[in-house]
BALOBA-1460 file (C-alpha; in Angstrom, 3 decimals):
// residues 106
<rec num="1" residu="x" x="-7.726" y="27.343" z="-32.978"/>
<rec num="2" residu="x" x="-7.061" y="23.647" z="-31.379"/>
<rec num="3" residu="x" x="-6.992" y="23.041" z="-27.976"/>
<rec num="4" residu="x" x="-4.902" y="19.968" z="-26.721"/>
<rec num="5" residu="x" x="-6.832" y="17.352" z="-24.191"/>
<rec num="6" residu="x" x="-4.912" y="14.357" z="-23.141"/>
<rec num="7" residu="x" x="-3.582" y="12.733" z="-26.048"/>
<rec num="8" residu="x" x="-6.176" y="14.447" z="-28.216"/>
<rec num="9" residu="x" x="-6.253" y="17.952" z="-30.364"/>
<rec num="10" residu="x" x="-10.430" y="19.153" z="-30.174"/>
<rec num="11" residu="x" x="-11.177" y="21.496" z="-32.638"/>
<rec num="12" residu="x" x="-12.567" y="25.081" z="-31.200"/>
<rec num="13" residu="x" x="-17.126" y="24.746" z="-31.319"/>
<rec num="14" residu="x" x="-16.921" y="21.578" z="-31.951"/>
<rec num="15" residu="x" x="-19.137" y="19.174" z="-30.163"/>
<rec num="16" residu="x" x="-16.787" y="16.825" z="-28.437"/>
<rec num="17" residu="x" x="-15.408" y="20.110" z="-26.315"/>
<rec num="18" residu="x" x="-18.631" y="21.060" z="-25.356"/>
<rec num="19" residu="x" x="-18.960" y="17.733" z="-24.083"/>
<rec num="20" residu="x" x="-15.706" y="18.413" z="-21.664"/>
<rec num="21" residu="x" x="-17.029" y="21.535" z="-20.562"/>
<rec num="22" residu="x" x="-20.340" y="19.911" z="-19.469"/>
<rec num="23" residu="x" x="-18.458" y="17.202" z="-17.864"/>
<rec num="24" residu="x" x="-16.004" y="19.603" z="-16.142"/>
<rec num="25" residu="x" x="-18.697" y="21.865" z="-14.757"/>
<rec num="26" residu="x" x="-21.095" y="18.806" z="-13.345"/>
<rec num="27" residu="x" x="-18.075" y="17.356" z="-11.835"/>
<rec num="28" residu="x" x="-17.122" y="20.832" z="-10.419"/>
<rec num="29" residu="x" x="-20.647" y="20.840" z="-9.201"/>
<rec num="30" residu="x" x="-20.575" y="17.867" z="-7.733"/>
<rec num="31" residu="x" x="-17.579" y="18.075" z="-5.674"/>
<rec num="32" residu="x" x="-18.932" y="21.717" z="-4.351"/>
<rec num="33" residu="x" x="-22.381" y="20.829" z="-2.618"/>
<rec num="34" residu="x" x="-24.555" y="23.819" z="-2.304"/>
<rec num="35" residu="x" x="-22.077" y="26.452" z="-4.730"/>
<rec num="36" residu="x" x="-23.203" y="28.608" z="-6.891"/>
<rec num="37" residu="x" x="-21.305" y="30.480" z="-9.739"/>
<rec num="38" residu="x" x="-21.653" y="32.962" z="-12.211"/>
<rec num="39" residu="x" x="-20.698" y="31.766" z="-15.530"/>
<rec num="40" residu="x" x="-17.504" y="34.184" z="-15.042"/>
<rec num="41" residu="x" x="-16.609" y="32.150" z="-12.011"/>
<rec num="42" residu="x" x="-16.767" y="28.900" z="-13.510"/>
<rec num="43" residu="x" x="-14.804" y="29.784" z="-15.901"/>
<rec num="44" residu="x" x="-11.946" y="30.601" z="-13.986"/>
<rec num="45" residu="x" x="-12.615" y="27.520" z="-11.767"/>
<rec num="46" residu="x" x="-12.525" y="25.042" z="-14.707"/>
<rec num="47" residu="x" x="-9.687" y="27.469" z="-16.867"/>
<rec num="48" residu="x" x="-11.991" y="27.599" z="-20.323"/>
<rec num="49" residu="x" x="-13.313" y="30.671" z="-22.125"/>
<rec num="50" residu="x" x="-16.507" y="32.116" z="-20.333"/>
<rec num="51" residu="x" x="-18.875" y="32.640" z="-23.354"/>
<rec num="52" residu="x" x="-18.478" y="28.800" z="-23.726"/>
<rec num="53" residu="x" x="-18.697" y="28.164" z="-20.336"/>
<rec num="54" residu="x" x="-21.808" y="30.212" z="-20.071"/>
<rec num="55" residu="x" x="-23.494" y="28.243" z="-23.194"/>
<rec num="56" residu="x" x="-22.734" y="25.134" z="-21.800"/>
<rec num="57" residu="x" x="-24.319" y="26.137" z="-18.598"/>
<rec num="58" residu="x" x="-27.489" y="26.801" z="-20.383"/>
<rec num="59" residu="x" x="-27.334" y="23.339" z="-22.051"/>
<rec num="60" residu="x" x="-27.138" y="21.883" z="-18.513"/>
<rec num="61" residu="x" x="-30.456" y="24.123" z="-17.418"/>
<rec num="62" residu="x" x="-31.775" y="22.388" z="-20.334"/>
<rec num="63" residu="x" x="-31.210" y="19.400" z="-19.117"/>
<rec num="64" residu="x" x="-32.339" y="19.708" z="-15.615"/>
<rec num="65" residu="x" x="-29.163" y="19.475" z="-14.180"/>
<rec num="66" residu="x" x="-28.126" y="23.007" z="-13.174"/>
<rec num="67" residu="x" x="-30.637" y="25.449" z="-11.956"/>
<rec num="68" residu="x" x="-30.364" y="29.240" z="-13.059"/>
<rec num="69" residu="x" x="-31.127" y="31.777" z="-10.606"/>
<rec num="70" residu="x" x="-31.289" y="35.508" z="-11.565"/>
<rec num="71" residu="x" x="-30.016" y="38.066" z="-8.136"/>
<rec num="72" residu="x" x="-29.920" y="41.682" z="-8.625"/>
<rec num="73" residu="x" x="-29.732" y="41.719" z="-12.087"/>
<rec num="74" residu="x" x="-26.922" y="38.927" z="-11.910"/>
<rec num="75" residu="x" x="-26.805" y="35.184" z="-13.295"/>
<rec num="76" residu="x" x="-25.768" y="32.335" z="-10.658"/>
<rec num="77" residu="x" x="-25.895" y="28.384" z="-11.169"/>
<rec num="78" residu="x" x="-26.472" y="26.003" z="-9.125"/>
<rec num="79" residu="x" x="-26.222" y="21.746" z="-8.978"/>
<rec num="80" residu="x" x="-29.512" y="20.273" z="-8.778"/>
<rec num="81" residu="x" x="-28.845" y="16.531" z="-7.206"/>
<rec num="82" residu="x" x="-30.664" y="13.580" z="-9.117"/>
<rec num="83" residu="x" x="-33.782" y="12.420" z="-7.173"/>
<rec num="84" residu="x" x="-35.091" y="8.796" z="-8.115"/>
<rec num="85" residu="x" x="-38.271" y="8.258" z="-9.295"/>
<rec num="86" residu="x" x="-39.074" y="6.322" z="-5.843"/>
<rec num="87" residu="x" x="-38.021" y="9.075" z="-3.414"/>
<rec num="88" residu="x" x="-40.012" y="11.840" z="-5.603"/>
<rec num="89" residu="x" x="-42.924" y="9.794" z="-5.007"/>
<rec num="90" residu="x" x="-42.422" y="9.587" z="-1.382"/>
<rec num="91" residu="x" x="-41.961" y="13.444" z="-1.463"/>
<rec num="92" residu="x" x="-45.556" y="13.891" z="-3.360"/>
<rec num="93" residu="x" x="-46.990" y="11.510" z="-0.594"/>
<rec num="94" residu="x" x="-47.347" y="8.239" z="-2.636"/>
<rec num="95" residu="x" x="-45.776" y="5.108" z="-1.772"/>
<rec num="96" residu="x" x="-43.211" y="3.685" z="-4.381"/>
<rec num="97" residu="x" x="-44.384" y="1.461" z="-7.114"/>
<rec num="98" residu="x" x="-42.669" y="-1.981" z="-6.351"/>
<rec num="99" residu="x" x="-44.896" y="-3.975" z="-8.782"/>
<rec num="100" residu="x" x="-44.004" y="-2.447" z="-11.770"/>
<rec num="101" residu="x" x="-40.332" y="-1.046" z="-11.234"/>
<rec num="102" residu="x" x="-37.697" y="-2.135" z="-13.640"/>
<rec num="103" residu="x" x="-34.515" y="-1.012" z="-11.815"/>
<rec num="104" residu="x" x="-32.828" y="-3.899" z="-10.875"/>
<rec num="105" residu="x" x="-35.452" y="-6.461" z="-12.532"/>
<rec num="106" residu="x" x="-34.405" y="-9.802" z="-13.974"/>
């Protein structure tokens, strides 16, 4: 089975959807500060099938970008927001590392 995006047919397991359905659920993350879903939720809130949904939320665990949290027996996910190397630092009580940062280096 195909599935039709734009002006482009993506073939059913195949890695360019997965792609998509990461991309949906970060940016459905990211516009809902502090939700959390099941995978059967996010589903319906991005319209794909859950069991894809739900392995593409794992792949986002993976990646550090979701958190999985496990209530009463039940699986939620939440956004985890991207923290810069300075600000963690801060956090752990060390000053940022001016000398040897790259970001923004010439």
């Amino acid at each position: 089975m195909s599935m039709l995006y734009g002006d482009r047919t993506f073939l059913d397991g195949n890695g360019a959807c997965d792609s998509i359905i990461r991309i949906e659920l970060i940016t459905h993350f990211h516009r809902n500060p502090g939700m959390e879903g099941t995978p059967e939720r996010m589903a319906d809130a991005i319209g794909r099938e859950r069991k894809r949904v739900e392995a593409q939320l794992k792949k986002l665990v993976q990646l550090r970008i979701l958190e999985e949290r496990v209530k009463e027996g039940v699986k939620t996910y939440r956004y985890l927001p991207p923290v810069s190397i300075s600000s963690r630092r801060c956090v752990e009580g060390k000053a940022p590392d001016t000398e040897n940062a790259v970001v923004g280096a010439t």
